[in-house]
N, C-alpha and C positions, 0 to 999 in steps of 0.2 A: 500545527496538526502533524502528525506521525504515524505509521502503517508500517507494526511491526508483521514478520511472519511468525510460522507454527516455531519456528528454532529461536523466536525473541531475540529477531535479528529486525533493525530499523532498512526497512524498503523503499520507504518515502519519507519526504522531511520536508517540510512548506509553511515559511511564518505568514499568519493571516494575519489582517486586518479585521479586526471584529469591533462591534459596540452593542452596546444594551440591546437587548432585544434580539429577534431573527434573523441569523449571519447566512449568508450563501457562501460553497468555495467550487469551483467544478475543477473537476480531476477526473482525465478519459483513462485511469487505473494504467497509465504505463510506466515503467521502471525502466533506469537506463542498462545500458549492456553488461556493465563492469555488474550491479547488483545482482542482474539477472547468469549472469558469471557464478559468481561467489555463492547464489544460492543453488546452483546446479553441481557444482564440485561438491557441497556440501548435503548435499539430499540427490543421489541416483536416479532416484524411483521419477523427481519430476519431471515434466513433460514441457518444459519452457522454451519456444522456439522464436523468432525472429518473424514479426507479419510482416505481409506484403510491404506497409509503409514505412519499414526499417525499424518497427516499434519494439520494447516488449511489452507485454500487457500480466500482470497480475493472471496468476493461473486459479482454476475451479481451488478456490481452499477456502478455509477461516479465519483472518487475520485478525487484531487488536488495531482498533482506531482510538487514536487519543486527541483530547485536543488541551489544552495547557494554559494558563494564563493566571501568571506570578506563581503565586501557590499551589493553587488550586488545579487539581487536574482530574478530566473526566473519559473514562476507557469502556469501550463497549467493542463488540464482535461487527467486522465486516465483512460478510459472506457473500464468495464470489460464486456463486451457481451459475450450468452453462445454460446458453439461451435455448429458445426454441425455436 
């Protein structure tokens, strides 16, 4: 599984265990420092900061989720929208 951002830059990278049928993966959407680094030098305008629990977390955007297996690979939109 992989979570690129809007600059089609890879965020996240996590080889799953999968089999036939309905896979679960949980991911609390945080990114380490060094990515969350490289994506702030490289887009201004973001707004990526350090939580309370030393995390970073995935900012309000619309990222590419893929997941991959041999060949075959399948990409769809993952939108972080903020809470309420």
């Amino acid at each position: 599984m992989q979570i690129e951002n809007s600059l089609k830059e890879v965020v996240y990278s996590q080889k799953v265990k999968a089999s036939k049928g309905l896979n679960k993966h949980v991911y609390d959407l945080s990114i380490s420092k060094a990515t969350a680094d490289n994506w702030k030098n490289k887009d201004k305008k973001l707004k990526l900061e350090e939580a309370k629990n030393g995390k970073y977390y995935l900012p309000i955007s619309i990222n590419k989720i893929s997941i991959q297996k041999g060949k075959e690979k399948v990409v769809t939109d993952l939108e972080i929208i903020e809470s309420k």
